[in-house]
C-alpha positions as CSV (number, residue, x, y, z in Angstrom):
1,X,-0.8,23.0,32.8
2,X,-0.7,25.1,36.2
3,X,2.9,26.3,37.6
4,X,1.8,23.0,40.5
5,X,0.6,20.8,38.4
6,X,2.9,18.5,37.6
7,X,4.9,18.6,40.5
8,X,3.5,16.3,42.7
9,X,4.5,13.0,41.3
10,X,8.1,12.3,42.6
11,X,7.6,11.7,46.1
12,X,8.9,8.7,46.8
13,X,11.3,7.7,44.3
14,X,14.3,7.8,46.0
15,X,13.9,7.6,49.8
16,X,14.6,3.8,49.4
17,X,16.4,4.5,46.3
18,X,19.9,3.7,48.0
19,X,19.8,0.5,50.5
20,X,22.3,-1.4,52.9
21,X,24.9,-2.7,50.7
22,X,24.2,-6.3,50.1
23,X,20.7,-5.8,51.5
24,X,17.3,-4.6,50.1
25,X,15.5,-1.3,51.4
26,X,12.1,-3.2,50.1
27,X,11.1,-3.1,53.7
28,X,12.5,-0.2,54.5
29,X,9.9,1.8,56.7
30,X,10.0,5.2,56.1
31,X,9.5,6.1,59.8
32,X,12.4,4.3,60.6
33,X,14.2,6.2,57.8
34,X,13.5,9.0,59.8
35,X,16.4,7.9,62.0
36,X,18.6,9.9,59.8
37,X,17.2,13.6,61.1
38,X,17.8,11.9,64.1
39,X,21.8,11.5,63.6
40,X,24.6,13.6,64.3
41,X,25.3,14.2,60.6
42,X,21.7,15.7,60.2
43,X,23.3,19.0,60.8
44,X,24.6,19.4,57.3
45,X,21.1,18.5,55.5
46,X,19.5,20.9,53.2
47,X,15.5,20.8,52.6
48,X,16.2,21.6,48.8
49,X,19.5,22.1,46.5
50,X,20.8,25.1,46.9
51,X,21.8,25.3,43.1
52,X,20.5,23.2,40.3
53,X,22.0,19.4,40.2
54,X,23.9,17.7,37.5
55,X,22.0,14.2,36.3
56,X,25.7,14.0,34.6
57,X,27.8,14.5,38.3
58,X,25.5,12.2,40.0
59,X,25.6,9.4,37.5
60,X,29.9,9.4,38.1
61,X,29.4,9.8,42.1
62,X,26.9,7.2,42.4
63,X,29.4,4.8,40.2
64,X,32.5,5.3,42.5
65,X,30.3,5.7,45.9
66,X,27.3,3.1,45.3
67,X,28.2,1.0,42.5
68,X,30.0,-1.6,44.8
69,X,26.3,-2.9,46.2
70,X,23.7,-1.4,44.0
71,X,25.0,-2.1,41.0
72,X,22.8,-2.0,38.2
73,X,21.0,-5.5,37.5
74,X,18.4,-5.4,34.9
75,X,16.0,-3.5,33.1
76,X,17.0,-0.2,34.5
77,X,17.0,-1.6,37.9
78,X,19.1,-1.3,41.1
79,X,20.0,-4.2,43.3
80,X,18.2,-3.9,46.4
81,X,16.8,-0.8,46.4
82,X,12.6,-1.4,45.5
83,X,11.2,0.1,42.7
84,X,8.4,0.9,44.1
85,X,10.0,2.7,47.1
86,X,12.1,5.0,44.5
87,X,8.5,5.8,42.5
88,X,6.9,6.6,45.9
89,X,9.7,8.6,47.6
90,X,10.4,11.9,46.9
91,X,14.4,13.6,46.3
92,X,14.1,15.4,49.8
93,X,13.7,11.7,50.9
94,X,16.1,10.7,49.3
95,X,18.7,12.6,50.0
96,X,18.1,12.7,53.8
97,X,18.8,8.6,53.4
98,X,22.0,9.2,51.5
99,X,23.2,12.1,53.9
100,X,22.3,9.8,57.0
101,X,22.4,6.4,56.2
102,X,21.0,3.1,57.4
103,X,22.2,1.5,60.7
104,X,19.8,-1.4,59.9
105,X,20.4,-1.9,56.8
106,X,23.7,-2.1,56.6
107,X,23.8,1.7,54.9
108,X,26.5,4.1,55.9
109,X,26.2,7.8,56.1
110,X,28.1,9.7,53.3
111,X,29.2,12.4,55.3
112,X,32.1,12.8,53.3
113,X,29.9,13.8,50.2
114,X,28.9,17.2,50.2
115,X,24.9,18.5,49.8
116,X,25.5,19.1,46.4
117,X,27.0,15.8,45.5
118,X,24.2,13.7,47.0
119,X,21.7,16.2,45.4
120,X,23.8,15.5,42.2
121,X,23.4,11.4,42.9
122,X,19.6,12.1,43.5
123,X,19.0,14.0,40.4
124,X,21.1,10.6,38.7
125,X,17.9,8.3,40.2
126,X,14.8,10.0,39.6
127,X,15.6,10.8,36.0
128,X,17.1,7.6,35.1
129,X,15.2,4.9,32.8
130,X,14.4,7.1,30.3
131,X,15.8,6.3,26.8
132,X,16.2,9.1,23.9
133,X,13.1,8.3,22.4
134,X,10.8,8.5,25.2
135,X,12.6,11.7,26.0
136,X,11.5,13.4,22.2
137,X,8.2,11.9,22.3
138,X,7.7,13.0,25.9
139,X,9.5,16.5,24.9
140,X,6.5,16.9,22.3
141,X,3.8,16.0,24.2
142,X,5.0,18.7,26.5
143,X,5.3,21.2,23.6
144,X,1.5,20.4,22.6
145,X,-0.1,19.9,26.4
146,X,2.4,22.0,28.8
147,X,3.8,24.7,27.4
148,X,1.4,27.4,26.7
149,X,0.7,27.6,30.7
150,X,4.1,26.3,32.2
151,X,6.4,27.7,29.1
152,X,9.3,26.6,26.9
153,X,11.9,26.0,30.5
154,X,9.2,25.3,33.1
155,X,9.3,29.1,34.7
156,X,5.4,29.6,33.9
157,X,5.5,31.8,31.4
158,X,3.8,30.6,28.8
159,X,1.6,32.5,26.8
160,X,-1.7,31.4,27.9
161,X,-1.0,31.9,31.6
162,X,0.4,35.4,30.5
163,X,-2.8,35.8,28.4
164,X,-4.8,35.0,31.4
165,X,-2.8,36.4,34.4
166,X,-2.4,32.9,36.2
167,X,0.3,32.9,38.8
168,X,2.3,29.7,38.4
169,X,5.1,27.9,39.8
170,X,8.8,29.0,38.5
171,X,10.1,24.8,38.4
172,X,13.9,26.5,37.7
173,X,13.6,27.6,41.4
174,X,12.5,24.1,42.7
175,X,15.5,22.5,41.1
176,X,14.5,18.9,41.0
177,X,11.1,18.9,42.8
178,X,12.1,18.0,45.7
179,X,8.9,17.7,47.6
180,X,6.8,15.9,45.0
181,X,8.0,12.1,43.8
182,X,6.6,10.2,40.8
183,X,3.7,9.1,42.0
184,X,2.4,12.2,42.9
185,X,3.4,14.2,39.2
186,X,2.1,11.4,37.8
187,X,-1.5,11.4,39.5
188,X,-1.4,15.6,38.8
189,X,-1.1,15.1,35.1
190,X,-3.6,11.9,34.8
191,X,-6.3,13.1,37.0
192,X,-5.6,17.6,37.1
193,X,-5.2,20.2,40.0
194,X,-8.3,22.3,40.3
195,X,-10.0,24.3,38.1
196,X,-7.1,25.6,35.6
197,X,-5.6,22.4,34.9
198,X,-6.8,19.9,32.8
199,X,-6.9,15.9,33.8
200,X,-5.3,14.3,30.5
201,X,-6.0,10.8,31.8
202,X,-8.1,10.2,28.4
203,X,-5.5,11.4,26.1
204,X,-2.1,10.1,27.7
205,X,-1.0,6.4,28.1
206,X,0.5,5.3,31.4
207,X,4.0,5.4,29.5
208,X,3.5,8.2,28.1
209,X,2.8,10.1,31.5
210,X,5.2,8.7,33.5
211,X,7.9,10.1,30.5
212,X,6.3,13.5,30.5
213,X,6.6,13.4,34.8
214,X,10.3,12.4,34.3
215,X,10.9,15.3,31.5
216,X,8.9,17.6,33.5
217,X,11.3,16.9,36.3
218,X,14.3,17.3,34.0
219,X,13.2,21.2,32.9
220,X,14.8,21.9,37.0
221,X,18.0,20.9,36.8
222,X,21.7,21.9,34.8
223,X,20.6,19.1,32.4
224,X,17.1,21.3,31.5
225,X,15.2,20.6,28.5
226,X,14.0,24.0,26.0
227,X,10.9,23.5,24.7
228,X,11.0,25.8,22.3
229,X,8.6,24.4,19.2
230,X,10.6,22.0,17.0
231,X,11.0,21.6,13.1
232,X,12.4,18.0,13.2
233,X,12.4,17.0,9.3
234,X,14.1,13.5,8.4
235,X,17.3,12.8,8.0
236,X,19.2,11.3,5.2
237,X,19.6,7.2,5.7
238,X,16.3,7.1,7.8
239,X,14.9,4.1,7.9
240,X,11.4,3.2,7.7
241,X,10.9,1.8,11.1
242,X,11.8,5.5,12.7
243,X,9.4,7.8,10.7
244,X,7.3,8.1,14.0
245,X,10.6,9.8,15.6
246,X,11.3,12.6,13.1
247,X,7.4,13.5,13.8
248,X,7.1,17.8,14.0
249,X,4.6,17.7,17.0
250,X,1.1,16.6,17.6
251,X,-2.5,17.1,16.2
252,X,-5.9,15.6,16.8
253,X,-8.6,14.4,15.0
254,X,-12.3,14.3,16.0
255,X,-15.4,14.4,14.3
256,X,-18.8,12.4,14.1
257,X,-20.1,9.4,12.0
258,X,-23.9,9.6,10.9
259,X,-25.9,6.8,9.8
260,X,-27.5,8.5,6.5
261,X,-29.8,5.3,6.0
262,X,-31.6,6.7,9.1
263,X,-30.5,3.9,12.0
264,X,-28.4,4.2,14.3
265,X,-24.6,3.8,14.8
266,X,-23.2,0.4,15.9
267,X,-22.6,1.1,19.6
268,X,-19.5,-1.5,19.7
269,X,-17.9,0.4,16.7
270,X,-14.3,1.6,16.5
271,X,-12.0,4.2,14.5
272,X,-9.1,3.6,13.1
273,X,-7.1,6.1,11.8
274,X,-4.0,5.8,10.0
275,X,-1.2,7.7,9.6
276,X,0.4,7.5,6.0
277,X,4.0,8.7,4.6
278,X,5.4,8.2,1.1
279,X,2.4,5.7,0.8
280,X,2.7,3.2,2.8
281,X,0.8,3.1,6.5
282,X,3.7,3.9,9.3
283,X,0.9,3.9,12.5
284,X,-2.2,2.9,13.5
285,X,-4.5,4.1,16.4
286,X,-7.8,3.0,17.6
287,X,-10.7,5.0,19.0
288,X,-13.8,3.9,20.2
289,X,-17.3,5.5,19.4
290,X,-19.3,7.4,21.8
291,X,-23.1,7.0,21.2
292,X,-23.2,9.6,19.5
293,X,-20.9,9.1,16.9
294,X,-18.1,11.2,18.2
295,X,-14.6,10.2,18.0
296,X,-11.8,11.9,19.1
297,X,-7.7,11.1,18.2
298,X,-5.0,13.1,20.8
299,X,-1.6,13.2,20.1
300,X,-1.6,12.3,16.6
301,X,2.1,11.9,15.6
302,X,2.4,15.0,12.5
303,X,4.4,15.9,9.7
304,X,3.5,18.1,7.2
305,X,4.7,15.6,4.9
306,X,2.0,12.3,6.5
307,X,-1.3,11.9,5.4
308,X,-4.3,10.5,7.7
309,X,-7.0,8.5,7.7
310,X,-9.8,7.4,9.2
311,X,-11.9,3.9,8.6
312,X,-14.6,2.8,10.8
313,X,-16.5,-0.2,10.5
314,X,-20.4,-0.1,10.5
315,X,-22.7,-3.7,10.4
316,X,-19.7,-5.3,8.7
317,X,-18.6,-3.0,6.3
318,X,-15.6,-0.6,6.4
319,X,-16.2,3.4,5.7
320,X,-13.3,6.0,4.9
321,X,-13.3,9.7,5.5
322,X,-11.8,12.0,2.9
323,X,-7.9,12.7,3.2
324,X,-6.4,14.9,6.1
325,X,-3.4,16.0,4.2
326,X,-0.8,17.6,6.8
327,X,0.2,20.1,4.4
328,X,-3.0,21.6,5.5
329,X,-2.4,21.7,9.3
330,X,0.4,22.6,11.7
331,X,1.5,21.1,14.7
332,X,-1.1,20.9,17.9
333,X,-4.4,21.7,15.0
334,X,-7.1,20.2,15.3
335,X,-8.5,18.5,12.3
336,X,-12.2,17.6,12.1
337,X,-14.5,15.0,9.9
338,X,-17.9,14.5,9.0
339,X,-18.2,10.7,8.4
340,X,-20.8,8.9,6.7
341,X,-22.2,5.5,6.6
342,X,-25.2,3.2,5.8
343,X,-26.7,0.2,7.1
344,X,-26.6,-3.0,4.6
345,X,-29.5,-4.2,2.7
346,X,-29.3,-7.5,0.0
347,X,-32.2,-6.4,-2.4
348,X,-30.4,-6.4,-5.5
349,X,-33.5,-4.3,-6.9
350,X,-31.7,-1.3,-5.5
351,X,-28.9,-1.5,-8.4
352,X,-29.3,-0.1,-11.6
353,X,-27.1,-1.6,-14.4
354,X,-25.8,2.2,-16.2
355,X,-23.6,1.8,-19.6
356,X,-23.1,-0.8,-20.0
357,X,-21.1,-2.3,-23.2
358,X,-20.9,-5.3,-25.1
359,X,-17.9,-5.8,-27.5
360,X,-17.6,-8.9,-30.5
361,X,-15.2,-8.7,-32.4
362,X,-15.1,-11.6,-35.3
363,X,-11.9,-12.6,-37.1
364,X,-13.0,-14.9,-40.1
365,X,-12.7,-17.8,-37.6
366,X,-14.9,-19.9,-36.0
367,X,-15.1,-18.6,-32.8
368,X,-16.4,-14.5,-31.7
369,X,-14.3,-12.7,-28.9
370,X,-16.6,-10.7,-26.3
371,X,-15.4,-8.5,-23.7
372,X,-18.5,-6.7,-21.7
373,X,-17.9,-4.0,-19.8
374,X,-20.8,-4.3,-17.2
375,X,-21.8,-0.9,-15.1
376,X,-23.6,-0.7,-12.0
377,X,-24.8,1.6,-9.5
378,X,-26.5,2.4,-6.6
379,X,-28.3,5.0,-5.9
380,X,-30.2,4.2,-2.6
381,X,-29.3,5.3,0.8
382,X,-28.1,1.5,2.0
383,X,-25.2,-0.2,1.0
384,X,-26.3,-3.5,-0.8
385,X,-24.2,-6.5,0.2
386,X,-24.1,-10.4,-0.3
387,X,-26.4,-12.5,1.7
388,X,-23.6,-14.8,3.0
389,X,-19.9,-16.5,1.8
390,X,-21.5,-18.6,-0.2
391,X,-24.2,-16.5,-2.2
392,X,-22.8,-13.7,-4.8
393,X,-24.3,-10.5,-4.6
394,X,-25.0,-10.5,-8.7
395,X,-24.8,-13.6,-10.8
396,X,-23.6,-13.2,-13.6
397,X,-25.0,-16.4,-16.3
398,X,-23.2,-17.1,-19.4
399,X,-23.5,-19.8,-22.1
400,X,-22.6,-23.3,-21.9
401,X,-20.0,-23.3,-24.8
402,X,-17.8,-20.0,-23.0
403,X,-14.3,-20.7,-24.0
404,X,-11.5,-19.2,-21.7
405,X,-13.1,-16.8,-19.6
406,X,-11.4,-13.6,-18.1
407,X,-12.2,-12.0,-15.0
408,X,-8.6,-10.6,-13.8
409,X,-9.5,-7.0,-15.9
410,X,-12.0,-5.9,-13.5
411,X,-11.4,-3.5,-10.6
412,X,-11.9,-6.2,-7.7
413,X,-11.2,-9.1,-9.4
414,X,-11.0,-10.4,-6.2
415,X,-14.8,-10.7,-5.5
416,X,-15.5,-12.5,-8.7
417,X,-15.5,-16.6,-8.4
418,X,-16.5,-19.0,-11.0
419,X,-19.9,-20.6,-10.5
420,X,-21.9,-23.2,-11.8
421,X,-23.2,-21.5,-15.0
422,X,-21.0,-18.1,-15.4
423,X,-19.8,-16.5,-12.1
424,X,-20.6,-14.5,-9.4
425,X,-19.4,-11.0,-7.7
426,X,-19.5,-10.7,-3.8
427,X,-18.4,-7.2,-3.7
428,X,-20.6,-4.9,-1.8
429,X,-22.0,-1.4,-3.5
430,X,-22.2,1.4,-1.5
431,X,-24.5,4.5,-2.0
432,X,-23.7,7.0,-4.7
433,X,-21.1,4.7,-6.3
434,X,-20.7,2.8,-9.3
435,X,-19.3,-0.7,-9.5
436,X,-17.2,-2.2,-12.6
437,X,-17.3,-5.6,-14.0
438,X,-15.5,-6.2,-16.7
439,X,-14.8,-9.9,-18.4
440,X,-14.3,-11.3,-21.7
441,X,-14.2,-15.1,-23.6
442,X,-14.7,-16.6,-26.7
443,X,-18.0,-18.1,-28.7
444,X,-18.1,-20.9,-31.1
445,X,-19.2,-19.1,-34.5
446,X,-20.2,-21.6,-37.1
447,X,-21.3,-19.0,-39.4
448,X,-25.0,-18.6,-38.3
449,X,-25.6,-18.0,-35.1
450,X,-28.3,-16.1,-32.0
451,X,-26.1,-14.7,-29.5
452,X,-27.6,-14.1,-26.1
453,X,-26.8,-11.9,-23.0
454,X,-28.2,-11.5,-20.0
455,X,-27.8,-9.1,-17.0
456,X,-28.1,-9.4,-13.3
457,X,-29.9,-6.2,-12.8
458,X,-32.0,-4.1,-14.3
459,X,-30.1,-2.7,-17.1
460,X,-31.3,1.0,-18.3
461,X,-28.8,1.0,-21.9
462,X,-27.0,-1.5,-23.3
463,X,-23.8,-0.5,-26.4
464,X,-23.6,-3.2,-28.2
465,X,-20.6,-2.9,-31.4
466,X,-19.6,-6.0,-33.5
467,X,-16.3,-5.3,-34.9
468,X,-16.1,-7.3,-38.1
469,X,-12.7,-7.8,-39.1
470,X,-13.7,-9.9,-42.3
471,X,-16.5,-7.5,-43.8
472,X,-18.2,-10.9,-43.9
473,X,-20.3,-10.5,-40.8
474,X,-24.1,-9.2,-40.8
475,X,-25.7,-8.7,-37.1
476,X,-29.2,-8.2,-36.5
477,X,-31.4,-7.5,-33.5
478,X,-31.6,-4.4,-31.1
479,X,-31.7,-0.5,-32.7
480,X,-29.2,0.0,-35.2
481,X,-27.4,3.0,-34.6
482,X,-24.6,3.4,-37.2
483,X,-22.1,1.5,-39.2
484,X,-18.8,2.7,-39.5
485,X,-15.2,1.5,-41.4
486,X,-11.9,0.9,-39.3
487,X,-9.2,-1.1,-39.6
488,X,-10.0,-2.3,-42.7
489,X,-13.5,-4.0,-41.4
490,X,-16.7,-2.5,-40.3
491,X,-17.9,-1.2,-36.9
492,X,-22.0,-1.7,-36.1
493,X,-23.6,0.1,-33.1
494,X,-26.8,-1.4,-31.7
495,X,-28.2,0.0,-28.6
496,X,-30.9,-1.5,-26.2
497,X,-32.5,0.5,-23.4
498,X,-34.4,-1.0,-20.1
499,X,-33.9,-4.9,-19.8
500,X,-35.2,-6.4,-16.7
501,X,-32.8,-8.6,-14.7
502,X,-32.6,-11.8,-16.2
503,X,-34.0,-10.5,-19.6
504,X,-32.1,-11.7,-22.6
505,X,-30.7,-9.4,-25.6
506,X,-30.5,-11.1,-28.9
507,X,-28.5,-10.9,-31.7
508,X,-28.3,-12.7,-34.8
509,X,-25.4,-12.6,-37.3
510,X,-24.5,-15.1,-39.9
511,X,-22.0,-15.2,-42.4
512,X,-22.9,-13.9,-45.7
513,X,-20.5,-15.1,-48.0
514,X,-21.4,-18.8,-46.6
515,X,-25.3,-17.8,-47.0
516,X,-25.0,-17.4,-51.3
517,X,-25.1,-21.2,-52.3
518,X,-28.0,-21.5,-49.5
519,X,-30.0,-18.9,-50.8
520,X,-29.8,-19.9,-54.4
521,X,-31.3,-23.0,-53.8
522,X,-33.6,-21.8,-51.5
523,X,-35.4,-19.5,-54.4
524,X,-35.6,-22.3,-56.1
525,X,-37.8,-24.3,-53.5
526,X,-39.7,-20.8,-52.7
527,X,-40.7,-20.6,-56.6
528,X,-42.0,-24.2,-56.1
529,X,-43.6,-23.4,-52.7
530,X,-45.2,-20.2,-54.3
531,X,-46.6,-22.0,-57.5
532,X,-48.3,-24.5,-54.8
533,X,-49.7,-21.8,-52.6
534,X,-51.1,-20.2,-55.4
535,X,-53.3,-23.0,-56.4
536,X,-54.3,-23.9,-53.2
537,X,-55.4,-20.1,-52.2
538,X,-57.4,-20.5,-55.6
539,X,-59.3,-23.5,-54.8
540,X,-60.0,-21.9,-51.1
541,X,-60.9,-19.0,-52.4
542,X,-64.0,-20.8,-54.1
543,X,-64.6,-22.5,-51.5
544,X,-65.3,-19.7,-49.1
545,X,-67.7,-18.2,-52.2
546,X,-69.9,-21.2,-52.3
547,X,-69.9,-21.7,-48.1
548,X,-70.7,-17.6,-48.1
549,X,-73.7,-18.5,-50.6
550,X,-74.9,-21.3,-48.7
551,X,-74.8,-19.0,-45.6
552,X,-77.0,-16.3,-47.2
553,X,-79.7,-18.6,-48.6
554,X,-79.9,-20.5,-45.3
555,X,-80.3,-17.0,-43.3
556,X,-82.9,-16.1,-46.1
557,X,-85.1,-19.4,-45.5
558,X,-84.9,-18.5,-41.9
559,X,-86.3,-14.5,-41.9
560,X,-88.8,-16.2,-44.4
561,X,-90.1,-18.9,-41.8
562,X,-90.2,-15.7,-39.4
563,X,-92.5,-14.0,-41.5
564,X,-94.9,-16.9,-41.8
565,X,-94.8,-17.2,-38.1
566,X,-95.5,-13.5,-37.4
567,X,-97.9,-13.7,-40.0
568,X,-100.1,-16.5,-38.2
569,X,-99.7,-14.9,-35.1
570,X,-101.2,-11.9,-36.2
571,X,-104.3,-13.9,-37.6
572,X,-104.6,-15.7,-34.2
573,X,-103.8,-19.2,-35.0
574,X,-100.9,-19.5,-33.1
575,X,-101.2,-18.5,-29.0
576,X,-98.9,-16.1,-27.7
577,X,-96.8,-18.4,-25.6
578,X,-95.8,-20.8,-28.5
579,X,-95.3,-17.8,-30.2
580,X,-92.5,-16.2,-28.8
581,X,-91.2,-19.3,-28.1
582,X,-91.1,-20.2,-31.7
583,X,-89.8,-16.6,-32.7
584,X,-87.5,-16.7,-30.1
585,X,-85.5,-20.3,-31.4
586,X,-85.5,-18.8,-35.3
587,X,-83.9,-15.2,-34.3
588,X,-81.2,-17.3,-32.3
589,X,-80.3,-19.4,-35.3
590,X,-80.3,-16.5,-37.6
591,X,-77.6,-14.6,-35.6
592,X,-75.6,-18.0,-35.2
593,X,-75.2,-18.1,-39.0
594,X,-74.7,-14.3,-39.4
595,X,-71.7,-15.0,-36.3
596,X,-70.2,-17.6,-39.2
């Protein structure tokens, strides 16, 4: 900020800042106010304090001088003097009203008060209203905006208008401001002066600017504020609720979101970045999106010890940026992020089911214990969502006869629901990530039994190990990979590689020590079976030999009755027409019985 800048805000606070006693200065014209340069006691006036005024004096002389009929009523506010009047009067103003008085308002002259008493009551009302927090979190906004141009005491020395030679204003030898009231240092900081200082009416709140115009004013008088950069650290006993307080300065945050799926950015998007200590979220501040995807966060509270981040939402779904640690930056940094995110896309033929492993683990009882741990990913450039509330993004279908099923192991339990014939999962996928399911339940198992599971993607490996606790247990079905002791059972790996969605993977184990009784009889009955097949093969066996040697004799007679007829037609008893017409019919049944 330039040695002017923020100087012309305090105008005129305090002209009407002391009214008639019992009467408001809310009408108070500030031509007629001029009466008081008009008065005798004009003589003793001074344009500006001739040393710098006590905020501490003038709060004791305004007690026991003005108490009586302004006395405080609420909110920071004086009985009838305007508010408005003291935030568009300046302390020259002022004091010429306090030094002068007001015939028509009922206002006496404090003659008896010397220039540096009122200057010392004016200094008391234009710095009052502003509590100990506004003060530190004005203080740093200074530290982080104002002091590199107007220094560490307000005497313009700070080291970027040293660096570039800029002549600016010395505030220690203004004491209070005296020609400049709220207003106008307020309208110098929101909107700038010329070309060296900045307008910060984009990255300051009205608050906020009206607390730096009232600390900018304090750096003038005995009460000055040193900026000199702090270290605040918390305290022992803080409290939650005043983290923000024991904040070490300011940063900002900026950077772009791109739409990696090739649209464009959702124009009525927003930031949100959040401001994290000891893990839990202490602050929250909002940003909209330009159209091009910049974003931009001024005075960031910051702490070396906070982490930040930044979510923005894009068609529906929420995106993070990676971690700004504050370990990592110092006060008044700028930190900047490259943010990605995708438009949404239902096709379900995106995902790609990726290890995925299915667990049974039998116990000698009747029932089988499954737990599947279901991977999938996706590896598209959209993020693949549900259609609506009411339609999962996968379905996941499981037998009828599923006894106590499991969903709470999985990641986001939260997106699962039970549905009509297994459940479903409404959690969205985005790109380059893999999504977890993982559920479990029981099977009857009455000792011989096809075991079925199904997928709701394309599925590019399936594990499958039956853990068989009995050594009683044989599976069959996919690849067989190995077979291995533990526990005191057996361990079998099958593995199955690219099932469609939908497809079903078999397996068929039974119970061997219930399959012995079963298979003795049944060798019995195959003998039998055996003995009958035998004869029956024998007697079609001799069949086909005498239909084969009807076949040959029949083709025989029919190449001889082709002979005959070539044989007249040759001699000329036959014409040529019936001829090949004859020929013709024989060579077609010949072929029809060789086709036998």
């Amino acid at each position: 900020m330039k040695k002017t800048v923020v100087l012309l805000m305090w105008i005129p606070v305090v002209t009407l800042a002391l009214s008639g006693c019992g009467q408001t200065l809310n009408a108070v014209d500030l031509n007629t106010a001029s009466l008081a340069t008009q008065t005798a006691q004009a003589a003793d006036l001074v344009s500006s304090p001739l040393v710098s005024p006590s905020k501490t004096e003038g709060t004791t002389i305004f007690s026991e001088n003005c108490g009586s009929c302004h006395t405080v009523a609420s909110q920071g506010e004086f009985k009838d003097i305007s508010a408005d009047w003291l935030k568009n009067s300046t302390p020259k103003a002022a004091f010429d009203l306090i030094s002068a008085g007001h015939e028509g308002q009922g206002m006496p002259a404090f003659s008896r008060l010397s220039s540096r008493e009122i200057w010392d009551v004016v200094a008391f009302l234009f710095t009052r209203g502003l509590s100990e927090t506004d003060q530190h979190s004005a203080s740093l906004i200074y530290q982080n905006l104002c002091l590199s141009c107007h220094g560490s005491e307000g005497q313009g020395d700070g080291t970027l208008a040293v660096s570039r030679a800029l002549t600016m204003s010395d505030w220690q030898n203004q004491p209070l401001l005296p020609d400049y009231s709220d207003q106008q240092l307020f309208s110098i900081i929101r909107d700038g002066k010329g070309s060296e200082m900045n307008a910060f009416a984009v990255m300051l709140s009205e608050p906020q600017t009206e607390n730096l115009s009232k600390v900018v004013r304090l750096l003038s008088i005995q009460e000055a504020m040193n900026f000199t950069p702090q270290t605040d650290t918390l305290q022992e006993g803080d409290t939650e609720p005043n983290i923000l307080d024991q904040n070490q300065g300011f940063i900002s945050v900026e950077g772009n979101v791109v739409n990696v799926s090739g649209g464009s950015v959702d124009a009525a998007a927003e930031a949100s970045l959040s401001i994290i200590a000891n893990g839990q979220t202490i602050k929250k501040m909002t940003a909209h999106l330009l159209s091009s995807g910049f974003f931009r966060f001024i005075l960031v509270p910051y702490s070396p010890e906070w982490n930040y981040v930044v979510t923005v939402s894009h068609n529906g779904t929420t995106f993070n940026s990676n971690v700004i640690y504050g370990s990592e930056y110092t006060s008044a940094a700028t930190a900047h992020l490259l943010m990605q995110v995708y438009d949404a896309n239902t096709d379900i033929t995106l995902l790609r089911g990726e290890q995925t492993h299915v667990m049974l683990e039998f116990n000698g009882d009747e029932t089988v214990r499954v737990v599947e741990y279901v991977m999938i990913s996706n590896h598209s450039s959209y993020v693949v969502v549900p259609q609506n509330e009411t339609t999962p993004l996968l379905k996941f279908t499981l037998p009828l006869s599923v006894q106590g099923l499991d969903l709470s192991n999985s990641t986001d339990a939260s997106y699962l629901k039970i549905t009509e014939g297994g459940f479903g999962d409404w959690q969205s996928i985005a790109p380059g990530s893999s999504h977890q399911v993982v559920f479990e339940y029981k099977l009857p198992f009455k000792g011989d039994d096809t075991l079925l599971f199904s997928f709701p993607v394309t599925t590019t490996s399936v594990l499958v190990m039956v853990q068989d606790n009995s050594n009683q247990i044989t599976c069959k079905g996919p690849q067989h990979l190995n077979q291995r002791s533990v526990d005191g059972g057996t361990l079998d790996i099958f593995s199955a590689v690219n099932l469609g969605a939908g497809n079903q993977l078999l397996l068929h184990c039974y119970n061997t020590s219930q399959m012995v009784p079963e298979i003795a009889g049944g060798a019995a009955l195959v003998f039998g079976l055996l003995v009958v097949v035998l004869i029956v093969l024998s007697k079609k066996k001799q069949n086909q030999l005498l239909r084969k040697e009807h076949a040959r004799q029949k083709q025989n007679l029919i190449l001889d009755a082709i002979i005959v007829l070539d044989d007249s037609y040759k001699a000329g008893d036959l014409p040529r027409a019936a001829y090949e017409a004859k020929r013709a019919e024989l060579v077609k049944q010949l072929e029809e019985e060789r086709a036998q």
